[in-house]
C-alpha positions in Angstrom: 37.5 -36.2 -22.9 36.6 -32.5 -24.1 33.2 -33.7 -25.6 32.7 -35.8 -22.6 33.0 -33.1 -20.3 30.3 -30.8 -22.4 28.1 -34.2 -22.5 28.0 -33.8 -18.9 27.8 -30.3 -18.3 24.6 -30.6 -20.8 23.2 -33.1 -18.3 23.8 -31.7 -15.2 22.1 -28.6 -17.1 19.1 -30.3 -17.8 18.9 -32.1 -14.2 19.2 -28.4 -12.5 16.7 -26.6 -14.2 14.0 -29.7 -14.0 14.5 -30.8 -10.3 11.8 -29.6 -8.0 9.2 -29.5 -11.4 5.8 -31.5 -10.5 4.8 -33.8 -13.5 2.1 -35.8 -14.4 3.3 -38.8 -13.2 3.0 -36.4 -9.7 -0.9 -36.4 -10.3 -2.2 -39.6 -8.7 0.1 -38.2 -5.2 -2.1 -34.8 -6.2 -5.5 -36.3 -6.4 -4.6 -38.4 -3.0 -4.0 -35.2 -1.0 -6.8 -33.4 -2.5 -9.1 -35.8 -1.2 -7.8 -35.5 1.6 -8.2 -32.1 2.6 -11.8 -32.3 0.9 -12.5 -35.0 3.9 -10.7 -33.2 6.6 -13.5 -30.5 5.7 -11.2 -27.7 4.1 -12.0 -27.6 0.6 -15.4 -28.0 -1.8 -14.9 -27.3 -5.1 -12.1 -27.7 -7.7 -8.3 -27.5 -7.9 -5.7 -27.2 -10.6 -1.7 -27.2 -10.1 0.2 -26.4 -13.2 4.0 -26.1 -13.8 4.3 -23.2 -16.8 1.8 -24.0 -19.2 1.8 -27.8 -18.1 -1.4 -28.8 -16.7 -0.4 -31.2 -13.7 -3.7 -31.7 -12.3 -7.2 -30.8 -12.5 -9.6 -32.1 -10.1 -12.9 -32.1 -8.2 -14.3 -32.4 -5.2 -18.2 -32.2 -3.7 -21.6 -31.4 -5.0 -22.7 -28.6 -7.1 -26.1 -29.0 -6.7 -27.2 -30.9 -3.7 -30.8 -31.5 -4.5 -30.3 -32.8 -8.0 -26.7 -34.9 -6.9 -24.6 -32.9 -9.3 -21.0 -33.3 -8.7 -18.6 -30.4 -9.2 -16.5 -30.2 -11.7 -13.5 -28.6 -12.7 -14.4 -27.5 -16.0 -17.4 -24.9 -14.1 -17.4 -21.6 -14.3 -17.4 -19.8 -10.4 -17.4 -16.9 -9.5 -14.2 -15.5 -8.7 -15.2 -12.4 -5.7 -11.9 -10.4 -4.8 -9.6 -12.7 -7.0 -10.8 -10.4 -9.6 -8.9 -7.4 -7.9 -6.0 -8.2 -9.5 -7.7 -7.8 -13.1 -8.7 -4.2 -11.8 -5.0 -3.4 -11.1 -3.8 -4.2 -14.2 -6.2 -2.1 -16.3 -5.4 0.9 -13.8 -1.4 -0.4 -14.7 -1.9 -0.2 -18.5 -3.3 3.3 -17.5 -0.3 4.2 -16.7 1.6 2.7 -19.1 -0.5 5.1 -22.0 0.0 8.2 -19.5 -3.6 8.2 -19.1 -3.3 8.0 -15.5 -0.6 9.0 -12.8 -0.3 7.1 -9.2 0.3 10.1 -7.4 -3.1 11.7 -9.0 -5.9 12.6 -6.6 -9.2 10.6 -7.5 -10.9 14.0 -7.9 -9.1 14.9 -10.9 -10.5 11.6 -12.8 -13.6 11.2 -10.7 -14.9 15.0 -10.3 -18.5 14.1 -9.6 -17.5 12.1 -6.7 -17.5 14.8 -4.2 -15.7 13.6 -0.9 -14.2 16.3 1.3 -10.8 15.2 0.8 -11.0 13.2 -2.5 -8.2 15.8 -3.5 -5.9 13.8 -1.6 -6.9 10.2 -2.0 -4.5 9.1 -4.7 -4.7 5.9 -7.2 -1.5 4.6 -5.6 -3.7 4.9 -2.0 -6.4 3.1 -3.8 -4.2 0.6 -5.2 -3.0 -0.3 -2.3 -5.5 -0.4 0.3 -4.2 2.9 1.6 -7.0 5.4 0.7 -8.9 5.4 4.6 -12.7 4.0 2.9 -13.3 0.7 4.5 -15.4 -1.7 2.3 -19.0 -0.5 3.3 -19.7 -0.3 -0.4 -22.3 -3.4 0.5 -23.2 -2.1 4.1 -24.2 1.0 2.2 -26.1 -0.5 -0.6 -28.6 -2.7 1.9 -29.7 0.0 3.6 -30.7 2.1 0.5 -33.4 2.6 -1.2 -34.2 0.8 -4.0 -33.9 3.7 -6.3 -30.8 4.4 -5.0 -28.6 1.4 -5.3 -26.9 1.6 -8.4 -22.9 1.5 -8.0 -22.8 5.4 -8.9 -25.7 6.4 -6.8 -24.0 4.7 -3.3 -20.5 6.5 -4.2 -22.1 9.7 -4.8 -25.0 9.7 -2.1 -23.1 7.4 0.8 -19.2 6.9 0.0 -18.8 10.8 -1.0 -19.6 11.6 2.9 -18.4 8.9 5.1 -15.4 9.6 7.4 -12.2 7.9 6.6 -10.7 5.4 8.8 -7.3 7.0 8.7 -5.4 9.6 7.1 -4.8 9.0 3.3 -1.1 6.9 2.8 -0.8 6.2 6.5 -1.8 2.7 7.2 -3.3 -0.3 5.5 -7.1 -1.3 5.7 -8.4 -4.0 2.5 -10.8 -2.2 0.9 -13.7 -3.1 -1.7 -14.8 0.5 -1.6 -11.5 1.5 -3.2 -11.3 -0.8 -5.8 -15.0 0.2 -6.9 -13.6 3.9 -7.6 -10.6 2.1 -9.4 -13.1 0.4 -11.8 -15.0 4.0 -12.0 -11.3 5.7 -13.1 -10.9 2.8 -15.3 -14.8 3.7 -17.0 -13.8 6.9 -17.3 -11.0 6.8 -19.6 -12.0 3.8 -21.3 -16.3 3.3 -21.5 -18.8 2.5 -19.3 -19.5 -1.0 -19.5 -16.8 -2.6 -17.8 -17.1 -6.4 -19.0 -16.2 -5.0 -22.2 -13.0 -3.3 -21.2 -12.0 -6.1 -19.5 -12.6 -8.2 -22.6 -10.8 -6.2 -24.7 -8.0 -5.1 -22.3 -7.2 -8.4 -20.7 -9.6 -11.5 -21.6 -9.6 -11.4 -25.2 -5.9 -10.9 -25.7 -5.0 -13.8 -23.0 -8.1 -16.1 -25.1 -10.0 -17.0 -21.8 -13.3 -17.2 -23.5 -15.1 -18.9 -20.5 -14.5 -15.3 -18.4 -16.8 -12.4 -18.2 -17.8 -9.6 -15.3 -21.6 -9.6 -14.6 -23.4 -7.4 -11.7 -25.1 -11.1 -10.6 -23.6 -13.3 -8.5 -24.9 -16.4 -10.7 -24.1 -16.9 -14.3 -24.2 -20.5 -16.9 -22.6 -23.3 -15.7 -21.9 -22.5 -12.0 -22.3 -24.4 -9.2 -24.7 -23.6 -6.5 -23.3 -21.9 -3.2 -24.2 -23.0 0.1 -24.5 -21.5 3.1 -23.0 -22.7 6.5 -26.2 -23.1 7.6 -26.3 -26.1 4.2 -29.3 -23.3 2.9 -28.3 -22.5 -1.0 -27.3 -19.2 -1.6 -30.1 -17.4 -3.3 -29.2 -15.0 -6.6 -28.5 -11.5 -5.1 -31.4 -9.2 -5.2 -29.0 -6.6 -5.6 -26.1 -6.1 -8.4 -22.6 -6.7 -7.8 -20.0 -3.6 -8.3 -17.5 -3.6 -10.7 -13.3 -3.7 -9.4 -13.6 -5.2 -6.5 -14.0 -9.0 -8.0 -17.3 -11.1 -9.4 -16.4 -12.4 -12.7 -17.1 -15.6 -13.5 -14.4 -17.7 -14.6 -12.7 -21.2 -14.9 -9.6 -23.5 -13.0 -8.2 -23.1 -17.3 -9.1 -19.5 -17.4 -7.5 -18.3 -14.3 -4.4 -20.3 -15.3 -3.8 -18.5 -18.3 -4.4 -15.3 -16.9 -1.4 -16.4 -14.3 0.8 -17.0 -16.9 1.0 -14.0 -18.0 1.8 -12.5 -14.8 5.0 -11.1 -15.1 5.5 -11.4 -18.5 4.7 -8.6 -20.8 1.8 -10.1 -22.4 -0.9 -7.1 -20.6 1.8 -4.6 -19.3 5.4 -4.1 -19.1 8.2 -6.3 -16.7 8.6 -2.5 -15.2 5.0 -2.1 -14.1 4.7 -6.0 -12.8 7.6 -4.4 -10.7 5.6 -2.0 -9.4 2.4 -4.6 -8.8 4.6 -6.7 -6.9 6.2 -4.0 -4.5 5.2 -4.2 -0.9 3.2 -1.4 -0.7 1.0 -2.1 2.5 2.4 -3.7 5.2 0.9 -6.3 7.9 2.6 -4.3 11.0 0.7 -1.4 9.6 -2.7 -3.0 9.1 -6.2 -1.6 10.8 -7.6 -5.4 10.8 -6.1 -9.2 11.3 -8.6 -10.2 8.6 -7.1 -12.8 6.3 -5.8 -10.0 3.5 -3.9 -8.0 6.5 -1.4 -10.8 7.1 1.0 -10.2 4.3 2.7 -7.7 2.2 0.3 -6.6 -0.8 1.2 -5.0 -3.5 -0.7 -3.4 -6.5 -4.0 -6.0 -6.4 -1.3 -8.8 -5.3 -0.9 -10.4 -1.8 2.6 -11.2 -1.9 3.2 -14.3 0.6 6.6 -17.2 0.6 5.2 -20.4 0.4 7.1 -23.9 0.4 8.5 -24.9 -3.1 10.8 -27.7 -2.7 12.0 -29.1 0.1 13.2 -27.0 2.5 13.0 -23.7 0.1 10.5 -21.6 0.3 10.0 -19.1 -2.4 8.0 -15.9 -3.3 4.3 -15.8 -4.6 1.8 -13.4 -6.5 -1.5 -14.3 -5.4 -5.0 -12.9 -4.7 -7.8 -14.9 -2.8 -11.7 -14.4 -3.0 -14.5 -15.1 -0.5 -18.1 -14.4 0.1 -21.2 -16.0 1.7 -21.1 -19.5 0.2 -17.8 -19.3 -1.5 -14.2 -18.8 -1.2 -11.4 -18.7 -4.2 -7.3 -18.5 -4.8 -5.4 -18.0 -7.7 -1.5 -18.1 -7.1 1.8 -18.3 -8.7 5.3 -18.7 -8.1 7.4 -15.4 -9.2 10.6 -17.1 -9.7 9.2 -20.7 -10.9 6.4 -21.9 -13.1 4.1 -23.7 -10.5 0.6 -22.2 -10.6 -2.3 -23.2 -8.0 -5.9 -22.1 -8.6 -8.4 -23.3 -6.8 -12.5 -22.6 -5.7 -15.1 -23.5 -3.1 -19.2 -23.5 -3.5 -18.8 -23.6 0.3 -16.7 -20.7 2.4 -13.4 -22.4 3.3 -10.4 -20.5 3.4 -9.2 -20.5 0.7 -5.2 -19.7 1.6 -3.7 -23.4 2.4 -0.2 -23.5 3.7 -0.5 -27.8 3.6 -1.1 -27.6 0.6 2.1 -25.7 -0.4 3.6 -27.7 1.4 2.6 -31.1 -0.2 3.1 -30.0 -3.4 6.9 -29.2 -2.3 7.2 -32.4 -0.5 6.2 -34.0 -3.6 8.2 -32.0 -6.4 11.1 -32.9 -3.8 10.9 -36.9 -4.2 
């Protein structure tokens, strides 16, 4: 009876921790409601589902080049916009970690050429957090200048430096790109100037995403094409992007290793994951209902509960991307292994509670 007993407590063991796990026999129910949303008109691109390292489903959706009848595929590069934020944070994070950096420093004592009036009391933790007042006229400012004066450097010093904040420093909560750009400037400063190789060495290099890299243009080897909603291509970017704020170029496999080690301590310590995925900014205390107001984010982390089995919902790490012609999401589960990435060569948004939801209602059965 006594081996009988610890028979079945082994069992029930195994049956609690793998109940509620997609598998690949879950993949065909997947695909099905994939292709559905692609023909209700809500996604264009690719989509991958993962439980751990587990690969549940990869798929794709749409053309990637109209004019030549090029399907997409999930094995493309795209590029990633704001998903790259959270990239940003962790480099300011392992920052931290080597004392290099404190949160409750002022941006003047890392950035002193950037002469704002109150710089002194913009701190990395505002920044961080979308807290810091700048709105994200970083690409407002940059069309309207002068061709000699639209390097990332030259609109923070000549256009940034003297705008009025939209709030005081710390009070309120207003998603900014701006921000983010002086993030990746404090990160250049410690570290080197050219931030694709920083993030290479800091983050894709140890995690062995080898199809990832940050470029100033929008368009980079083995991309899709983005379209308008007007169906007109989106043409490369006569301008360069800015680093911190988003635009490598990356893949479904890529992104999924990077959220694997979310959490872990594979970039930075369990204590400063804590710290990424406190609810800093709040949405009762947001300056815009834009998409990035309507939850808690943390340190370049929107933290949202989304359906996980059945009636459960559970809490997320995420970080979405969009731009003219494109739209991205890269999410996982902080309790659970269930990872979603997903990208458009169209805008859609790219934050689907359905599908949350479908994946639950399958795990479930």
């Amino acid at each position: 009876m006594r081996v009988n007993y610890f028979i079945c407590i082994y069992c029930f063991f195994i049956v609690s921790i793998s109940f509620g796990q997609l598998t690949k026999e879950d993949a065909p129910k997947i695909e099905a409601f994939a292709k559905q949303l692609f023909d209700e008109g809500k996604t264009h691109g690719a989509l991958l589902v993962a439980e751990g390292e587990n690969i549940i489903y990869e798929g794709a959706f749409g053309l990637a080049d109209r004019s030549l009848n090029i399907p997409n595929s999930p094995k493309m590069r795209f590029w990633d916009a704001s998903v790259g934020k959270m990239f940003t944070a962790v480099l300011i994070l392992q920052l931290l970690e080597e004392e290099k950096v404190l949160l409750g420093d002022p941006i003047s004592k890392h950035l002193p050429w950037f002469k704002h009036k109150i710089a002194d009391k913009i701190t990395v933790h505002d920044l961080l957090s979308h807290r810091s007042g700048f709105s994200s006229q970083v690409y407002e400012e940059r069309a309207k200048a002068e061709h000699d004066q639209k390097s990332q450097r030259s609109i923070l010093e000549q256009k940034i430096a003297k705008t009025a904040l939209a709030f005081e420093p710390g009070t309120a909560f207003l998603y900014s790109n701006t921000g983010y750009v002086l993030l990746s400037e404090i990160v250049m400063a410690h570290l080197g100037d050219d931030y694709n190789v920083i993030l290479q060495e800091k983050i894709f290099k140890p995690l062995h995403m080898s199809d990832t890299y940050w470029s100033a243009p929008i368009y980079g080897p083995s991309m899709p094409v983005y379209y308008l909603e007007t169906g007109e291509p989106l043409l490369p970017a006569k301008e360069l992007d800015f680093s911190g704020p988003g635009g490598e170029k990356t893949t479904l496999q890529d992104l999924h290793k990077f959220m694997m080690a979310v959490g872990t301590d594979k970039l930075i310590s369990k204590q400063s994951w804590a710290l990424a995925f406190q609810p800093h900014s709040l949405p009762e205390e947001a300056k815009s209902g834009w998409g990035p107001h309507q939850s808690p984010y943390g340190y370049g982390f929107s933290l949202i509960d989304f359906p996980y089995m059945g009636n459960e919902f559970a809490s997320t790490v995420s970080h979405g991307g969009a731009s003219a012609g494109t739209s991205s999401y890269a999410l996982r589960f902080i309790d659970n292994d269930r990872i979603v990435v997903l990208w458009n060569n169209e805008f859609k948004n790219p934050v689907l509670f359905e599908l949350y939801q479908a994946l639950s209602d399958i795990a479930t059965k």
